[in-house]
N, C-alpha and C positions, 0 to 999 in steps of 0.2 A: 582757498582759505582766506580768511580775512584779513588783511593788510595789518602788520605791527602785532598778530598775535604769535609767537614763536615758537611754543610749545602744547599737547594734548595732552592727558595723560590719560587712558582711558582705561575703564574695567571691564572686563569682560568672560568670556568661557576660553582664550584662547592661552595655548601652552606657552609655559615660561620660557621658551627658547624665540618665544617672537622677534625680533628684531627691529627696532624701530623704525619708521622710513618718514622720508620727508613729501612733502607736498608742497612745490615750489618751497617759499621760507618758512614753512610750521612742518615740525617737527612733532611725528604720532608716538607716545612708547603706552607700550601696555603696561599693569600694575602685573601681579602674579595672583595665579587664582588659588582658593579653598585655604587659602592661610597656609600654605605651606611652603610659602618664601618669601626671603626678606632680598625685595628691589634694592640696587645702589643705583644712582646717577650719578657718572662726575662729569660737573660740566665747566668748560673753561670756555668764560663769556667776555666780551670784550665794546667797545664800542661799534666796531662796525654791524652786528648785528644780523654776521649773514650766517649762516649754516654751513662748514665743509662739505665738499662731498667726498672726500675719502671715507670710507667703511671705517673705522677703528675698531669699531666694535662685534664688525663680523670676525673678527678673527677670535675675538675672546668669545665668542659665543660657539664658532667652532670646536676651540680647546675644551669648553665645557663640556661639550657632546663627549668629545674624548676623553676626557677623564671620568665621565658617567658610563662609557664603553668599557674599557678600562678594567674598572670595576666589575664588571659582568661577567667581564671573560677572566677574570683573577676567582671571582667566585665559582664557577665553573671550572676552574684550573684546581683548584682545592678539591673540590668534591667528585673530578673522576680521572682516569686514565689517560694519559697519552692515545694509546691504541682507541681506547672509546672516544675521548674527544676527535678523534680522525675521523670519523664514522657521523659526530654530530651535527645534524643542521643547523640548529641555533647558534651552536658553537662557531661552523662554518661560515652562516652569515653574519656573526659580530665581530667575526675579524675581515671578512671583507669590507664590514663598513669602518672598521678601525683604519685599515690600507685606505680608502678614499677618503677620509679623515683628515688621515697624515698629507695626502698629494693636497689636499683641499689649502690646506693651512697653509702649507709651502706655497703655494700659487698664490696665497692672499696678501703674506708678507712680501712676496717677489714684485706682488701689482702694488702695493704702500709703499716699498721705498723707491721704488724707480718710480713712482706720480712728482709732478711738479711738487713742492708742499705750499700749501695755501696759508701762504702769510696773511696774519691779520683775522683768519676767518676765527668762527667761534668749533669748538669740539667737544665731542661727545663722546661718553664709554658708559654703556649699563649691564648691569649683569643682576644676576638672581641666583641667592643661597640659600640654598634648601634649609630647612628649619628641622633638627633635630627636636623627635614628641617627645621628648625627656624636657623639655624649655615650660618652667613656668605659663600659664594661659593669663593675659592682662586682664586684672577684674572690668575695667569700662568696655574693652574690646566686645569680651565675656558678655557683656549685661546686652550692647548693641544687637551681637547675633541673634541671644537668644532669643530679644524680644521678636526679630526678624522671619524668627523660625515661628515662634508662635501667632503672631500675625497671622504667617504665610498657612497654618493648618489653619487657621479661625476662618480662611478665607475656600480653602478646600472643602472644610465639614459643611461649611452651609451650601455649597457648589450640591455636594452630596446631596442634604436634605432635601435641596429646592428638585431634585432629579426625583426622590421617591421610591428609588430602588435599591435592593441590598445587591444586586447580580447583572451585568448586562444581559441582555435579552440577543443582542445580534453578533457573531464575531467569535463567536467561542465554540462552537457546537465541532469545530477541526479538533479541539484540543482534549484528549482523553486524560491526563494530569499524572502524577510519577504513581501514585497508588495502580493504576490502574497496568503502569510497566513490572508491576512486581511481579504480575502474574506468570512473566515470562522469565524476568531477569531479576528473580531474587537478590542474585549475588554482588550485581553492580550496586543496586538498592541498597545492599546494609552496607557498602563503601561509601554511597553517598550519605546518608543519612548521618555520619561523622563529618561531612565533609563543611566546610564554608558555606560552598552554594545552598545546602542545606539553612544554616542559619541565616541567611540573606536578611530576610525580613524582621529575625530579631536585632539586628543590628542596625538597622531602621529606626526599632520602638526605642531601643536603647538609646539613641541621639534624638530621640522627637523629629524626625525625620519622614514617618510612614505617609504624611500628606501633601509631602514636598515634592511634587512630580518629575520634578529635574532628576532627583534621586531617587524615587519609585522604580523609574521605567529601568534599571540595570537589576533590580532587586528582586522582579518577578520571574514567573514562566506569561507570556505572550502569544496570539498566532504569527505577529508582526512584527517589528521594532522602529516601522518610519515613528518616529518621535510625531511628527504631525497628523498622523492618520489616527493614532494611539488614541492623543489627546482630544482628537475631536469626537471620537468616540466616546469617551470619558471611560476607556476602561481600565485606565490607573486606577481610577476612586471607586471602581465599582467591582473589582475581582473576586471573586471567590475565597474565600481560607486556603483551598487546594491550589493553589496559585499564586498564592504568595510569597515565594522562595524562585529560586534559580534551579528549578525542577529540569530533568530532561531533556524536554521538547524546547526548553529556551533554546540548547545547543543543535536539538538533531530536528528541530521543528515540528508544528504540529502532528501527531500520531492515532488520530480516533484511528482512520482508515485504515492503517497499519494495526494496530488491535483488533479492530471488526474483523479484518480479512485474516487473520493466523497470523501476521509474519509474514502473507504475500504480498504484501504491498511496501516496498523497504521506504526506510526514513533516512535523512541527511546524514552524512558524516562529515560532520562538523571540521573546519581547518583553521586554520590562523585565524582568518577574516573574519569568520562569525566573532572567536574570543574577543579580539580588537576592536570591537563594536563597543566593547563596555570598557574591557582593558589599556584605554588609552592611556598617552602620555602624560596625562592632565591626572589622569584615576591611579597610574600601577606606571611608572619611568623603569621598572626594574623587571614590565614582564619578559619574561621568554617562552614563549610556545614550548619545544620540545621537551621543555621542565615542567611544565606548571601541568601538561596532558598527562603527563603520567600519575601526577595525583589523586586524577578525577576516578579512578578505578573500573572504569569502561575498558569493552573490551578493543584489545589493539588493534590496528589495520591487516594485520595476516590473519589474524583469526578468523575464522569463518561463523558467524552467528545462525543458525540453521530457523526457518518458519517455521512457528506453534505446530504445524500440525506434522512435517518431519519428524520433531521432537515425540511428539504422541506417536504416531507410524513406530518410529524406535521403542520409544518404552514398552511399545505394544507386541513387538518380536522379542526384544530381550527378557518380558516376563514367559513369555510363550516358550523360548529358549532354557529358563528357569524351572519351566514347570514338566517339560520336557527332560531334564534332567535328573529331575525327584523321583520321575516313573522309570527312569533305568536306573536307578538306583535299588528300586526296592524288587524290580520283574528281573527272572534272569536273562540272559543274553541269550538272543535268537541265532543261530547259524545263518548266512544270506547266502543267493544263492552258488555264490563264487568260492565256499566256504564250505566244503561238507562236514558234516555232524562227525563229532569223534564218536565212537564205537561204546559204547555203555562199558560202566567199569565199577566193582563191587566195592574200590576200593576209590574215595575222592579224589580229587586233582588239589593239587594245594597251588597259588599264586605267588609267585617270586615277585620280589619288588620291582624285575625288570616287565613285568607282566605276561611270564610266560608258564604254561600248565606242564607240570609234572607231577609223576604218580610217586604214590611213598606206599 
């Protein structure tokens, strides 16, 4: 770094729990991304000029974690059982990471005050507070994005037109689209179709967002998600209508082949990683996997989802089964041959509701 310049502040994609660090005497901090927090710095400057190296500020960035854990496991405490919280993994892992937390903190003030203290140097504490969306939006702030936003589409649509296509041509032909899963899985279908993922993309048009590719690529269904393969493809700008939402195959992945073949050819079961692809700390601080899966209205891991053509196989013995039923209904009952015929009688047998014949 450059001699006599002390401090960076820089902006960028990276989560508000960054921690500043130094580079010999300049000092890097990041801002907070998407406007949804308000940075402090306190810094106590002095004339010597030099930078501490005690941490102060890891330790308050730890506590933040933990009172952002905290809360998860408080909301979770509310909404289920003792008994089922024992049983929960999200549960499970947020109080593990709540335990390492706590050792974490302790060791950090244990390392602060047993350090020489560096008299004279200069020190640092920043933090970041989350911005409750109930707060006023600044009119000039306001005016900067928007223009920002709009630009940023002015500069996608002509991207577009100089392309000449309404549809990629290469990269897609894996992807059979959520219409196409109804055939099978009606029932997940009308759970999604209420769902968020569903609306993805009007939540898009609704912020002027839809040509924004940073925020495209979480918003579609994909064969892929390298963010660099995507783009160089151009198939953010070029997707189909059918493709434009958080369909399916975003989570279980591409499905033509799985469709062509019945159901012989199984697709992904999606786990944590895939969700956190999109559900970062940056996008969702508040996911929890084993909450947020049960929303999606897919079917659970024990189930057993049977192939198209099982399914047909079944429908095809239980009508057979059905029809088979309606003819012993109406024909009378044959003796077999383990069964001799009762003896002819002038007078009927009547049936008891135990099902057995007597004469009257």
């Amino acid at each position: 770094m450059v001699d006599g310049l002390h401090m960076i502040l820089e902006s960028g994609h990276a989560a508000p729990t960054t921690e500043p660090y130094k580079v010999k005497n300049t000092l890097i901090a990041q801002t907070g991304t998407r406007g949804k927090y308000l940075g402090m710095m306190r810094i106590e400057w002095n004339e010597a000029g030099q930078w501490t190296d005690i941490s102060f500020n890891r330790i308050r960035t730890e506590e933040d974690r933990l009172k952002r854990v905290n809360r998860q496991l408080a909301r979770l405490e509310k909404q289920k059982k003792k008994a089922v919280l024992a049983k929960d993994k999200g549960y499970k892992k947020l109080s593990a990471e709540k335990k390492q937390l706590v050792k974490s903190i302790k060791a950090l003030k244990k390392s602060r005050d047993s350090a020489p203290e560096d008299k004279g140097m200069c020190k640092y504490t920043n933090l970041f507070h989350p911005l409750n969306t109930s707060l006023p939006e600044d009119p000039e702030v306001k005016k900067i994005i928007d223009q920002a936003i709009q630009k940023a589409n002015e500069i996608n649509q002509k991207r577009l037109a100089q392309l000449g296509l309404n549809e990629p041509t290469i990269t897609l032909q894996d992807v059979a689209g959520s219409q196409k899963c109804r055939e099978c899985h009606a029932a997940q279908m009308t759970v999604w179709q209420d769902s968020k993922h569903a609306q993805a993309w009007t939540t898009l048009e609704k912020k002027n967002q839809q040509f924004n590719e940073d925020c495209v690529l979480c918003h579609v269904t994909l064969p892929f998600y390298d963010a660099d393969k995507v783009k160089a493809a151009n198939l953010l700008l070029m997707l189909p209508k059918s493709l434009k939402n958080v369909g399916c195959e975003a989570c279980h992945g591409p499905a033509a082949a799985h469709s062509a073949g019945q159901g012989k050819i199984p697709v992904a079961r999606p786990d944590e990683k895939v969700c956190l692809g999109c559900h970062t700390p940056e996008h969702d601080d508040n996911f929890i996997f084993s909450e947020k899966v049960k929303r999606l209205g897919c079917f659970s891991p024990k189930q057993e989802v049977k192939p198209k053509v099982e399914q047909q196989e079944e429908k095809g013995e239980e009508k057979q089964k059905e029809e088979k039923g309606k003819k012993d209904e109406q024909e009378p009952s044959q003796p077999t041959a383990s069964e001799p015929a009762a003896p002819e009688s002038a007078d009927p047998p009547t049936i008891t509701p135990q099902g057995k014949k007597v004469k009257i």
